[in-house]
C-alpha positions, 0 to 999 in steps of 0.5 A, spaced: 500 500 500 502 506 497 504 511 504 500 516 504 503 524 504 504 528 509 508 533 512 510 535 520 504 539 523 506 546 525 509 546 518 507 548 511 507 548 504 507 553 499 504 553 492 507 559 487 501 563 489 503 562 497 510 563 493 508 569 490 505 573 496 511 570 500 516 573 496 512 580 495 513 581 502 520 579 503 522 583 497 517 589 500 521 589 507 528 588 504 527 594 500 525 598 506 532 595 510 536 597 505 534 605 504 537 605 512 543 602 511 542 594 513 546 589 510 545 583 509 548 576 512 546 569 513 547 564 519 547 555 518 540 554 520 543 548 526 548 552 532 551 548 537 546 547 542 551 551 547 550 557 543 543 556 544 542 554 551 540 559 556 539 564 551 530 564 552 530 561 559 527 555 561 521 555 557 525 557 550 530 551 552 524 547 552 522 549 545 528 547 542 529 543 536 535 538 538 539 534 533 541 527 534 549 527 532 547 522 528 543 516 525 545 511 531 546 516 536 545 512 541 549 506 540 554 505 545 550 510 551 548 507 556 541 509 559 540 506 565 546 512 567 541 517 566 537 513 572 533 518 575 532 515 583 526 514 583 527 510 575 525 516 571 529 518 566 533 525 566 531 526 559 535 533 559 542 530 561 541 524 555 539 528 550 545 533 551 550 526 550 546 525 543 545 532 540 550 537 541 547 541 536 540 545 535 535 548 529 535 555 531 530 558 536 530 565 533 535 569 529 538 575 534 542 569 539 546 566 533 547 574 530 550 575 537 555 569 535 556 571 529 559 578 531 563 576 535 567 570 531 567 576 525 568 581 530 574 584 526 571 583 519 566 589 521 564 596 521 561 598 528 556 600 528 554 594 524 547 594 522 545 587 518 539 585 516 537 577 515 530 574 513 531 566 514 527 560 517 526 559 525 523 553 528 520 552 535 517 546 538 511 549 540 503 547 540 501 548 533 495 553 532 492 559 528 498 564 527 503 559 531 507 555 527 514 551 528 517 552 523 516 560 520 520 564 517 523 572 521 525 578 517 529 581 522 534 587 522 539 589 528 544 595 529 549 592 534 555 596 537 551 603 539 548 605 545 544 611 541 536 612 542 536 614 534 537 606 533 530 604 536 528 611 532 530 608 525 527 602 527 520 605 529 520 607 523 522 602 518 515 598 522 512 605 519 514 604 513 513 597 512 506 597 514 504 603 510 506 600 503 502 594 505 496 598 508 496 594 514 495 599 520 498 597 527 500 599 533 506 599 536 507 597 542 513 599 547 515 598 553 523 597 557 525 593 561 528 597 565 522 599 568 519 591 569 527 591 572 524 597 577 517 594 578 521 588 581 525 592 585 519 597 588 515 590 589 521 588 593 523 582 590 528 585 584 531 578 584 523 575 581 524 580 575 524 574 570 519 570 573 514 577 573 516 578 566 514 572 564 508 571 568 506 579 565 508 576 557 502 572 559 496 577 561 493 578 553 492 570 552 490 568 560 489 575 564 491 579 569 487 574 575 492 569 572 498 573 571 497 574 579 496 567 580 502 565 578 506 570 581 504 568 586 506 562 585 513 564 583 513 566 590 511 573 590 507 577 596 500 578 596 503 586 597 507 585 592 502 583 586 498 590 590 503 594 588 504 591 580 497 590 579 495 597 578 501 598 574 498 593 569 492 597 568 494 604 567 492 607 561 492 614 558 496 618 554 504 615 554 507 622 558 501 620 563 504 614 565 510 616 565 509 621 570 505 616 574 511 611 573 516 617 576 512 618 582 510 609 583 519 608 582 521 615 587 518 611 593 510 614 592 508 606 591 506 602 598 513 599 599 515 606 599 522 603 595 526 606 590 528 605 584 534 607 580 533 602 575 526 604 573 527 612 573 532 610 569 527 606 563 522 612 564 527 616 561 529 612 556 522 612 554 520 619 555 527 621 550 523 616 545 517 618 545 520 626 543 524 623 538 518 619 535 515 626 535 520 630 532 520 624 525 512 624 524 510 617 525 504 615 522 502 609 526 498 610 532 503 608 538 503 606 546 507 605 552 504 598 554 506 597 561 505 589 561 509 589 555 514 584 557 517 580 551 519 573 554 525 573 551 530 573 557 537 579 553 532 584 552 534 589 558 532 597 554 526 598 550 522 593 547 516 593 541 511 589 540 506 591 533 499 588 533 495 589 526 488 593 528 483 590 524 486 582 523 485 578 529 492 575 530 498 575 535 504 579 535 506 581 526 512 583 528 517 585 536 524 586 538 528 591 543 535 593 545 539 588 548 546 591 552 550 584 553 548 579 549 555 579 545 559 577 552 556 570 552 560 569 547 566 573 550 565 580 547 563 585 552 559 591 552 557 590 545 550 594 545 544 592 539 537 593 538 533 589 534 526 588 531 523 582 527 517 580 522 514 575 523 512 573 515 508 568 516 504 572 520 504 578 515 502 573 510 494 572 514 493 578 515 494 580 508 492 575 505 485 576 511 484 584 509 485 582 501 491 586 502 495 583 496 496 587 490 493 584 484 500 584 480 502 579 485 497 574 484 502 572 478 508 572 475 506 572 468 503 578 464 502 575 458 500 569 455 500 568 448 496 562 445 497 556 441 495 557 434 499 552 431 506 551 429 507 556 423 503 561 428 508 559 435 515 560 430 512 566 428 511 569 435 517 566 438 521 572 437 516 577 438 516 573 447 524 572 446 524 581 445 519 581 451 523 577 456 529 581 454 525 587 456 523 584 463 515 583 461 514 575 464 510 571 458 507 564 456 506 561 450 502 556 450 505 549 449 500 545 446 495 546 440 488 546 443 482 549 443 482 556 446 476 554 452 482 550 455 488 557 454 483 561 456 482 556 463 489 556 463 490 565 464 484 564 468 487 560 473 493 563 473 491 570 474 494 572 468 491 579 466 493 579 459 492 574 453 494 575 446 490 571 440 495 571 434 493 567 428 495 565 420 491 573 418 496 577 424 502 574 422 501 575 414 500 582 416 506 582 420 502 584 427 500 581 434 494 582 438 493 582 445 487 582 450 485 585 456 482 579 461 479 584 465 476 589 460 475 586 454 478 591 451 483 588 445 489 592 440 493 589 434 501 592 434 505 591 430 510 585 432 516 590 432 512 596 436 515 593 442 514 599 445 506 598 444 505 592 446 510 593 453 505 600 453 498 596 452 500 591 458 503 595 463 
């Protein structure tokens, strides 16, 4: 019995027109890359499990890929060494002995380790941009998949606010040329680090982060039930909740901030570190004022972003009429490059995520029509003498970049209509045994109906006619 087909879940695949719109947003964000200055790089799709370990904290780890070193990767391990003393098995231990290397989690870590093993080859600050895959063994669902593409951008090797400026708005300029409107949401880390610190556990701060990255999937009472649970107090979560709540303009609340961080919460506690990110935000904020961003902008104090090397601002951008996850985030991150023995090598970042973008497009009907193919013109078959005669006249339109097709069997013209139909191909060219006696090419509008004779030689026309 033949095996039937299938694929991984979480995974896709993608016929030409997927493709098409793929590549329409690839070719869309690289361009928008490139007017500021990004430079473009590729890292292996497998690191060593080493570069990526500890790098997302423990939930991230336990969405890695791991490879097995081998086909017979077991052969000669000894699994009842992993014993646990109650019989179980210490999977973690286990695996670390079979699998040495891992499918990249995100893009940013492995760019961090590139940096610094080609540290001297670059100019600092360095501004790269990369668009490839990533995998995560999540739970597949809508908007979540394991294996999908990112478009990141990151400049590393500066300090400067005008860094998460530019990125703001490049995100601007991104979702303008898609007609896609967005919020962007932004938050800093320093002043999650503040609230641990005015809350009096500064040492919870990542679980408060990563109980608070949860408030829009499970809400604020569970939010508080699990920091809870992580140890915090119930005058602890007092002083957070109300943050998490605030609303208002972005300089409201950070006036309300700078009074929480100067020792007006309950705990009376202040925080140097949480002053210090408002400021950072407030400096922002001015910056974003003086270059005119479109998209509507807010400071979101439960804004968390799970990922552990994030310490200064961080975004996160939502589409507003498309009910979908976050389509792109990012932020600045100070030390990431010292893991790897390159310290006080400061970036920030962002990242698109592409798959996402490709449903909220496609759910808005936001492609445009030229996408939906890649050919301009089909030239239909009406027998061998007629195809010979058409022949140069579709080698001189390739040569000047127009796609077309000529139709490679002779049949009837339902089945080349059906086919420029199914291919969104918006303009056909019916050039029997009269036209290429009087030395001359037709050509139809699909969509119009709308129909003109050229000479064959009037390249110009006819490239005029089907633009």
């Amino acid at each position: 019995m033949a095996q039937k087909p299938s694929i991984p879940k979480g995974t896709r695949d993608f016929g030409p027109a997927e493709m098409a719109g793929r590549n329409y947003i690839f070719d869309t964000v690289r361009s928008v890359f490139r007017t500021y200055g990004y430079m473009p790089i590729e890292t292996p799709s497998m690191e060593n499990l080493g570069t990526l370990l500890g790098k997302y904290g423990d939930e991230g780890d336990k969405l890695l890929f791991r490879i097995l070193n081998s086909g017979d990767a077991f052969a000669g391990i000894d699994v009842e060494a992993f014993r646990t003393a109650d019989g179980g098995l210490n999977s973690k231990a286990l695996s670390l002995k079979v699998c040495e290397k891992g499918l990249r989690y995100d893009l940013t870590v492995p760019f961090a380790r590139f940096v610094v093993q080609h540290q001297n080859e670059l100019a600092f600050p360095f501004k790269r941009y990369q668009i490839q895959p990533v995998w995560r063994a999540d739970r597949p669902q809508k908007g979540r998949y394991r294996e999908f593409y990112q478009c990141d951008a990151d400049v590393i090797g500066s300090k400067s606010l005008l860094n998460e400026l530019e990125l703001l708005q490049i995100v601007d300029r991104v979702f303008a040329i898609f007609g896609i409107r967005v919020l962007i949401k932004v938050n800093n880390r320093k002043v999650l680090a503040g609230l641990a610190e005015i809350s009096g556990f500064p040492d919870k701060v990542v679980d408060i982060t990563v109980a608070i990255d949860k408030i829009d999937k499970i809400g604020l009472e569970a939010v508080e039930a699990e920091m809870r649970e992580k140890g915090l107090s119930d005058e602890a979560v007092a002083v957070i909740e109300p943050v998490l709540q605030l609303t208002g303009s972005a300089a409201g609340k950070i006036a309300a901030m700078r009074r929480l961080m100067s020792g007006q919460s309950a705990s009376g506690i202040v925080s140097e570190n949480g002053l210090k990110g408002l400021d950072e935000l407030e400096e922002l904020f001015s910056l974003v004022e003086s270059a005119g961003i479109s998209s509507e902008m807010e400071i979101d104090l439960s804004l968390a972003r799970g990922l552990n090397y994030y310490t200064g601002a961080i975004f996160e951008v939502k589409a507003k009429d498309f009910e979908i996850g976050s389509i792109c985030g990012g932020g600045r991150y100070d030390d990431l490059t010292g893991i790897f023995g390159l310290p006080g090598m400061s970036g920030v970042g962002i990242s698109f995520g592409a798959d996402r973008i490709y449903d909220v497009l496609k759910g808005l009907d936001k492609f445009p029509p030229a996408v939906k193919s890649s050919t301009r013109v089909l030239f239909a078959n009406m027998g061998d003498a007629e195809v010979r005669y058409i022949i140069p006249v579709v080698r001189a339109l390739r040569e000047s970049g127009v796609s077309c097709e000529i139709f490679t069997d002779n049949v009837k013209l339902k089945k080349q209509f059906d086919y420029a139909d199914r291919k969104s191909i918006p303009f056909i060219s019916i050039t029997g045994g009269d036209e290429a006696e009087n030395g001359l090419v037709n050509l139809k509008n699909l969509s119009t109906g709308e129909q003109k004779s050229f000479s064959k030689d009037d390249l110009e026309g006819i490239i005029g006619f089907i633009s």
